[in-house]
PALO-301453 format. One record per residue: y, z, x of N, C-alpha, C in turn. Coordinates in pm, whole numbers, padded with zeros to 5 digits, always signed. Layout:
BEGIN
YZXYZXYZX...
***
This chain:
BEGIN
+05768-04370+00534+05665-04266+00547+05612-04229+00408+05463-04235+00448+05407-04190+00307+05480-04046+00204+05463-04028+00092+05498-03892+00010+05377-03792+00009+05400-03669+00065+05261-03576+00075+05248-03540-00048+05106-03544-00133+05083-03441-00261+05110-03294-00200+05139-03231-00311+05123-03075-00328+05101-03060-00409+05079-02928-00439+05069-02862-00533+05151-02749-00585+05227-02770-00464+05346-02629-00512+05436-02646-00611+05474-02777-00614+05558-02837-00763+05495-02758-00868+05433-02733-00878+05350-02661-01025+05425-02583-01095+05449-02504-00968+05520-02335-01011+05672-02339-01012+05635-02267-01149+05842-02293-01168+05894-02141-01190+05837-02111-01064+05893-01955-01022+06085-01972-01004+06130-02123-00936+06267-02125-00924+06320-02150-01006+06316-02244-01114+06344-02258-01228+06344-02125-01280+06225-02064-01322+06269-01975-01395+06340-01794-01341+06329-01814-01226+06446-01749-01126+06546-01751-01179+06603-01859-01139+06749-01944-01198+06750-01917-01362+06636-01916-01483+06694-01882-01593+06717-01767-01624+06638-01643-01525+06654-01510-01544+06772-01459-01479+06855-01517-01350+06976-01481-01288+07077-01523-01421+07049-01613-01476+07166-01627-01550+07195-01580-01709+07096-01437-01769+07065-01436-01839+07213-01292-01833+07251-01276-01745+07354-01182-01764+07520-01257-01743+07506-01372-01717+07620-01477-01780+07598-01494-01927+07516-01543-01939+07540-01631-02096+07413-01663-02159+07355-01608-02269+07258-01530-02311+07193-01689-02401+07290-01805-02438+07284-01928-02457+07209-02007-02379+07330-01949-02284+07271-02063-02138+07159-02013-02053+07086-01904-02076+06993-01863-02040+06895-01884-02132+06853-01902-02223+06787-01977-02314+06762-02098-02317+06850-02188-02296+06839-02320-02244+06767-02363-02093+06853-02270-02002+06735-02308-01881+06619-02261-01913+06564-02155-01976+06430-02087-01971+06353-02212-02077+06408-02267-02180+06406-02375-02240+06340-02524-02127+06447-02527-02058+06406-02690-01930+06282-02638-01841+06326-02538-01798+06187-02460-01693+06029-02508-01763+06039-02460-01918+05918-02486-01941+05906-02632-01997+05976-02683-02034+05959-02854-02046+05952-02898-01889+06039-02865-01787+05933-02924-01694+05853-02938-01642+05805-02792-01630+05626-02738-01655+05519-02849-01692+05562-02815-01870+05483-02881-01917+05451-03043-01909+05603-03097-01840+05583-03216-01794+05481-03275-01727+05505-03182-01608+05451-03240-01507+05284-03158-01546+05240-03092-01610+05123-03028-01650+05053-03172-01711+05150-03235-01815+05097-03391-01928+05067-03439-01827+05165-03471-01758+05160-03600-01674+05029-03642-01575+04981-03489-01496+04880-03458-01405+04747-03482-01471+04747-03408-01601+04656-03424-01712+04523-03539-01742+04724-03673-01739+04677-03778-01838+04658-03890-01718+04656-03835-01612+04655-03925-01459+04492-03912-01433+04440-03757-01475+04318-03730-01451+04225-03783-01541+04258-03794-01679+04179-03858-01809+04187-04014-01768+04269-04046-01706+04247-04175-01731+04159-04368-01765+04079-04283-01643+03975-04407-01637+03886-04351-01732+03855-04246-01796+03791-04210-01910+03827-04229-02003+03940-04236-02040+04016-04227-02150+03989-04374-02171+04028-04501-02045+03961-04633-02085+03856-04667-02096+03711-04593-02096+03622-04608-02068+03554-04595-02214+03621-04455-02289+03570-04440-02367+03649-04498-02540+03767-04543-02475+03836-04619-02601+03749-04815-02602+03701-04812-02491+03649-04986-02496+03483-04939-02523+03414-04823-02502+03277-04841-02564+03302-04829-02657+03407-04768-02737+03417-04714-02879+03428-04830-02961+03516-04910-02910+03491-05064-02988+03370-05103-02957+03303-05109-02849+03185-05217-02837+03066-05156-02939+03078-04987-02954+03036-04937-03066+02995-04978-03171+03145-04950-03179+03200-04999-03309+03140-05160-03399+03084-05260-03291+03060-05371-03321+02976-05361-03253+02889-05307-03237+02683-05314-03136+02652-05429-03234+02685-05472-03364+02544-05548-03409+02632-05671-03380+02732-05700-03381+02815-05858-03355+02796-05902-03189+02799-05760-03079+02766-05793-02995+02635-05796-02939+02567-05941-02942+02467-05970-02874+02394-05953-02757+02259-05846-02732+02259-05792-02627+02110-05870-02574+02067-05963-02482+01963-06061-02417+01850-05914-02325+01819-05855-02378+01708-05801-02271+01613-05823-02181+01631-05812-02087+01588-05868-01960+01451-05792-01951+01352-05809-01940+01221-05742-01960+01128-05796-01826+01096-05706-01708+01006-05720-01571+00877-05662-01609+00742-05734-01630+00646-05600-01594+00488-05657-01439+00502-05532-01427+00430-05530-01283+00286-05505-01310+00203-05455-01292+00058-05433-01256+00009-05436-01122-00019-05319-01075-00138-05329-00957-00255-05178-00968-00346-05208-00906-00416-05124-00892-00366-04960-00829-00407-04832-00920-00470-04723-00848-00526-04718-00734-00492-04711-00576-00564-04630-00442-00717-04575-00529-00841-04646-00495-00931-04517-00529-00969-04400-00494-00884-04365-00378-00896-04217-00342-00860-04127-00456-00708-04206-00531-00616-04121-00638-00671-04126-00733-00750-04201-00787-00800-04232-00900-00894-04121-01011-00961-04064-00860-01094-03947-00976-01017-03837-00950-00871-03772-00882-00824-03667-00983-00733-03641-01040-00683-03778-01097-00659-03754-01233-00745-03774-01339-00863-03842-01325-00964-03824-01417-00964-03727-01406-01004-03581-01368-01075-03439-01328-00946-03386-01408-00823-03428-01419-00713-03326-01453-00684-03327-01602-00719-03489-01688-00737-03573-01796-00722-03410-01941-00819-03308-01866-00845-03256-01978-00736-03148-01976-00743-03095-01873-00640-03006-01827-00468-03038-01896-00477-03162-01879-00313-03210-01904-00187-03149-01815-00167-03205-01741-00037-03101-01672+00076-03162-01699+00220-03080-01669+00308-03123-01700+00361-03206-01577+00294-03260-01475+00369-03285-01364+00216-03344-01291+00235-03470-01267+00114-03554-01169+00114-03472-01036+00025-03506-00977-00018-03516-00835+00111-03546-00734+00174-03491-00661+00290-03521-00550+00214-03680-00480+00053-03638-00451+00076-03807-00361+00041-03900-00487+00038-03918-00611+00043-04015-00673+00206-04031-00766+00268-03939-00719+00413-03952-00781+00453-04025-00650+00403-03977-00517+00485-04103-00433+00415-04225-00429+00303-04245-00482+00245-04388-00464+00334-04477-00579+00315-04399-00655+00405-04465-00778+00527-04501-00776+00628-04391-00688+00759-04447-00613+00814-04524-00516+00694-04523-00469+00670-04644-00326+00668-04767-00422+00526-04785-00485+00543-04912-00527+00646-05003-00640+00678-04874-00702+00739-04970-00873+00888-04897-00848+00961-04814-00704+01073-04737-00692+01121-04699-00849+01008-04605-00886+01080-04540-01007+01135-04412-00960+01178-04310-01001+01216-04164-00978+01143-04109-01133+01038-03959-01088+00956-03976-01176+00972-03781-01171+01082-03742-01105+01065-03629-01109+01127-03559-01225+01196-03628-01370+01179-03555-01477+01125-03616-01613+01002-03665-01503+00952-03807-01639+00833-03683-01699+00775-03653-01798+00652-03599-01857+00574-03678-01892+00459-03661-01825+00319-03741-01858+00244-03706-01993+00252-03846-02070+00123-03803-02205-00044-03850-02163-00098-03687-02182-00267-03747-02134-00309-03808-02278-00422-03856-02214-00509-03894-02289-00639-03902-02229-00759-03938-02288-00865-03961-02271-00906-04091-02175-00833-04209-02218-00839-04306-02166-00685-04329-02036-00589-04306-02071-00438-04287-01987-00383-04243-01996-00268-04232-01903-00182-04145-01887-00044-04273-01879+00051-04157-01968+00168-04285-02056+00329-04192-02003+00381-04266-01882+00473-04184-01895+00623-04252-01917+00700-04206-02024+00821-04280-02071+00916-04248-01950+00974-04392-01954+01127-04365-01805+01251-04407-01914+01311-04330-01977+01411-04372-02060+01520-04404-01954+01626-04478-01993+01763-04504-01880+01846-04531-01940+02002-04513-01912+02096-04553-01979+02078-04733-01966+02154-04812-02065+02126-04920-02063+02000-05013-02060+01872-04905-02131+01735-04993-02141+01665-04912-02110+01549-04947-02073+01436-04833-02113+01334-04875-02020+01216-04846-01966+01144-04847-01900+00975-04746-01911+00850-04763-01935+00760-04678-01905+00649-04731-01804+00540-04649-01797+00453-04654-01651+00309-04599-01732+00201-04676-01740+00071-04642-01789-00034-04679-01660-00134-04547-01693-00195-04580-01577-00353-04536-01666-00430-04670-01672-00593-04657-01680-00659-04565-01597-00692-04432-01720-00801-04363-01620-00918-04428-01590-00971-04537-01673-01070-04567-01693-01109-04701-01522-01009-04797-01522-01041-04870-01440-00936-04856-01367-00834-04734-01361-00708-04733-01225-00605-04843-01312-00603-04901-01379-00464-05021-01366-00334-04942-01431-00245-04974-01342-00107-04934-01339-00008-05036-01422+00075-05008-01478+00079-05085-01592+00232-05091-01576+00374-05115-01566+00500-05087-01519+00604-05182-01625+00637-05112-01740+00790-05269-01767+00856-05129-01779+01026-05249-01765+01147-05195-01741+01172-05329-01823+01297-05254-01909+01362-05382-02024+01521-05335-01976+01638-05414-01955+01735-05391-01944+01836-05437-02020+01955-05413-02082+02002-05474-02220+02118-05501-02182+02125-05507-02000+02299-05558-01977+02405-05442-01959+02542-05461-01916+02653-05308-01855+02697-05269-01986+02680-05378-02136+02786-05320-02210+02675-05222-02280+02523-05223-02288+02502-05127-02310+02449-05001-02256+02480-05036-02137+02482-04970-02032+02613-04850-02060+02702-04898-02069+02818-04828-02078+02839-04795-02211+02783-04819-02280+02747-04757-02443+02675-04650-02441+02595-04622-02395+02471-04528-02345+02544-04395-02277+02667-04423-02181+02702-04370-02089+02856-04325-02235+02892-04344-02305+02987-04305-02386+02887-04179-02472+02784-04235-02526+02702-04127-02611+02621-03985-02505+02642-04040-02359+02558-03966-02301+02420-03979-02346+02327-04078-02331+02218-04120-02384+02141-04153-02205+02034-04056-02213+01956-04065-02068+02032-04053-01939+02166-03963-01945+02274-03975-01842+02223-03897-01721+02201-03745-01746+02128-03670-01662+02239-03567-01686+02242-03485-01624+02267-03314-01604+02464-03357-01586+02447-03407-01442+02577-03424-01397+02652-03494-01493+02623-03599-01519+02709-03663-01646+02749-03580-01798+02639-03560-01808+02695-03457-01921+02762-03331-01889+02786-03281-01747+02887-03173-01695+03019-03284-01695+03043-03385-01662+03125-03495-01671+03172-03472-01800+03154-03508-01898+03170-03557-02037+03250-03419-02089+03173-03286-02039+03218-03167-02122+03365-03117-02029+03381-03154-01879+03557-03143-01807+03574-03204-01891+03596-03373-01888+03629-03451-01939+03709-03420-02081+03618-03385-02195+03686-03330-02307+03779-03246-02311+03758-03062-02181+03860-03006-02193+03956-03059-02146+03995-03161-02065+04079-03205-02007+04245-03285-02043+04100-03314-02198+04184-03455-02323+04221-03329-02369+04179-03206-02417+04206-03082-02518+04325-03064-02443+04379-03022-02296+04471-03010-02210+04621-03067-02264+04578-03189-02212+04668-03302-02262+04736-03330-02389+04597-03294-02492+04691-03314-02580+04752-03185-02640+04734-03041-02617+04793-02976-02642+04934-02950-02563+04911-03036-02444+05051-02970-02359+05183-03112-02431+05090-03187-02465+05156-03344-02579+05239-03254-02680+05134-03179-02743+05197-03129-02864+05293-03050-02851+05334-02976-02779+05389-02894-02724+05521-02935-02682+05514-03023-02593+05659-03120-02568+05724-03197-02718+05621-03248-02787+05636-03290-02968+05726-03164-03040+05666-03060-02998+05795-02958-03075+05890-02917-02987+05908-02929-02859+06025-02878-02774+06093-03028-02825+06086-03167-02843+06137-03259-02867+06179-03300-03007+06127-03181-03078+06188-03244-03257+06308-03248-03279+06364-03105-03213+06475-03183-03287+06583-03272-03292+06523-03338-03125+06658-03441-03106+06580-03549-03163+06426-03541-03237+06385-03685-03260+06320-03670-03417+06416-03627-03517+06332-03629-03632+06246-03710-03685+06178-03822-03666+06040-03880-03688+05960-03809-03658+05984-03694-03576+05807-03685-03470+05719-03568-03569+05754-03517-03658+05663-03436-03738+05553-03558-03890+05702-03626-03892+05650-03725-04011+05545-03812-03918+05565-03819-03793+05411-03978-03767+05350-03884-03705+05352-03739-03687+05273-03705-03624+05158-03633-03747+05216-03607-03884+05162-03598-03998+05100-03730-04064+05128-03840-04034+05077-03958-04073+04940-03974-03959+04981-03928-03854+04815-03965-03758+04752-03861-03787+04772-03798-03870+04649-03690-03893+04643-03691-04028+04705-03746-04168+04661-03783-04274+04547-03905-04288+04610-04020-04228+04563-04142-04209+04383-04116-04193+04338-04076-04086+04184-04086-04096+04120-03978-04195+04172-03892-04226+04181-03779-04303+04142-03853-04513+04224-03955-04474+04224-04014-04559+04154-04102-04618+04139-04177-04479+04018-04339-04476+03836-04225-04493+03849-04111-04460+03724-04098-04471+03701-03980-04605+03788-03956-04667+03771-03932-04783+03779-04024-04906+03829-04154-04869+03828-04224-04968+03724-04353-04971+03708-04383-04815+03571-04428-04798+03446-04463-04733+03417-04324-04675+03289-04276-04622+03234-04202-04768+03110-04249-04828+03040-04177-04925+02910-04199-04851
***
């Protein structure tokens, strides 16, 4: 039979029950359990933590290399472009609007435009002009815009795509992600902040049966401390 999650494991109301009953035995040994209570806390606090960071945590240690090496890795851009005509019904008002400039087209020429070239155009901004209207479709992993001739209607459409790894490069910097992703990115961080403080934390409930752990834990925080004072100019 399967194991049910809970969540009641959390609370170490018994544990620390048990360290407060025994605090009128032996004032040692009540220190010590109140001691395990919160190391297992905090255990299972890491553990939940670093279960939740995870696929981020790989996500963002392998863009960080691909980063790290954007110019060694070779990226082939795949480049589509379309053309068809303006409906001439649609055509004379956006001429009529040309001067006006709005921040937001016509609803039935934002769906003609989504019908035909399936862009999503509802946080694209249109640049007027005299002669067209130029509107940029930025995207993670490549880029895309949409020009449309006031003059003779022609609709004008490329989309360039540069492949997943920079796709997922894009998606490490948060570059054209949207709203939700960048609510993503900012859990995400408190999450690593979580982790590694409840890390650190077990690092000093654990020193002193492990005297290395102040010295490498002072070496991972000299070390870059170091490389970029001695050579980032």
């Amino acid at each position: 039979m399967a194991a049910k999650f809970s969540l009641r494991f959390l609370c170490p109301s018994r544990a620390f029950a048990a360290a407060a009953d025994s605090r009128s035995l032996d004032p040692e040994l009540a220190a010590a359990q109140r001691r395990s209570a919160w190391r297992k806390l905090l255990l299972k606090l890491h553990w939940i933590s670093s279960a939740l960071c995870l696929l981020g945590m790989l996500l963002f240690s392998v863009t960080g290399i691909t980063l790290n090496h954007a110019a060694q890795i070779e990226a082939k851009p795949q480049i589509t472009r379309s053309t068809l005509p303006l409906p001439a019904d649609l055509l004379p008002g956006l001429q009529g609007l040309a001067a006006a400039a709005p921040a937001r087209l016509p609803p039935a020429v934002d769906a003609w435009l989504g019908a035909n070239f399936h862009v999503d155009l509802s946080a694209a901004s249109p640049e007027w002009s005299a002669e067209e209207i130029y509107l940029p479709l930025p995207r993670p992993g490549g880029d895309a815009w949409l020009r449309i001739g006031l003059e003779d209607g022609e609709v004008e459409y490329e989309l360039t795509e540069r492949g997943w790894i920079s796709w997922l490069n894009d998606l490490h910097k948060g570059r054209h992600t949207g709203g939700v992703w960048s609510l993503f990115i900012d859990l995400f961080a408190l999450a690593c902040l979580f982790f590694s403080a409840t890390g650190l934390l077990l690092l000093q409930m654990q020193a002193g049966q492990r005297p290395s752990t102040w010295p490498l834990v002072a070496f991972g925080c000299l070390l870059p401390a170091l490389i970029a004072l001695l050579f980032i100019h």
